[in-house]
N, C-alpha and C positions, 0 to 999 in steps of 0.2 A: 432886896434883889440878891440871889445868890449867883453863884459862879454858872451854874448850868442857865437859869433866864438869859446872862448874858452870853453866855458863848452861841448860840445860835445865830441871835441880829448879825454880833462881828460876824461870824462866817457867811453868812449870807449877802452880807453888806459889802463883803470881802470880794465875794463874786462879782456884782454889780458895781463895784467899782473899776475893776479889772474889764470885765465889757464894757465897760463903758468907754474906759479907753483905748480899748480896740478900735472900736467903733468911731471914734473919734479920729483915730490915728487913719484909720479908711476912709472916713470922711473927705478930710484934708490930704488925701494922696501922698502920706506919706508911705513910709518906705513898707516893703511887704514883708520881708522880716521881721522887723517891730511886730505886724497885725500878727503874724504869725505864733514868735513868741507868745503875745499876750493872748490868743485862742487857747494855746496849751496852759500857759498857766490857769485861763481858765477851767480849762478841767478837769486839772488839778487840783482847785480850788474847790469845784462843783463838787469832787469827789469827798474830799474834806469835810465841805458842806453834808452832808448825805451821812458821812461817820458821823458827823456831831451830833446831825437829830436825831441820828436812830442809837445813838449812845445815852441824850439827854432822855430817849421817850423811857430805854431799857434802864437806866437808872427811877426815874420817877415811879416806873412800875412796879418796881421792886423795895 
């Protein structure tokens, strides 16, 4: 497995962990701040996401 197979899963993995604890932290009424924070991280993240596979597919192509 090279470095490009694995960067994808972690970023992706990366997102769904971060939702997850959103979601989590909303669940249980916690604070809205926290939710808040971790929405943006997630998009952050999202975005992240989205450079790596379109960096991992334009590497492979090439």
């Amino acid at each position: 497995m090279n470095v490009s197979s694995a960067l994808v899963p972690i970023a992706v993995g990366a997102v769904a962990v971060v939702l997850l604890l959103g979601l989590v932290n909303m669940l249980r009424g916690g604070s809205a701040n926290t939710s808040q924070k971790l929405m943006r991280l997630r998009v952050v993240l999202q975005f992240v996401a989205i450079l790596v596979i379109l960096g991992v597919l334009w590497w492979r192509a090439g």
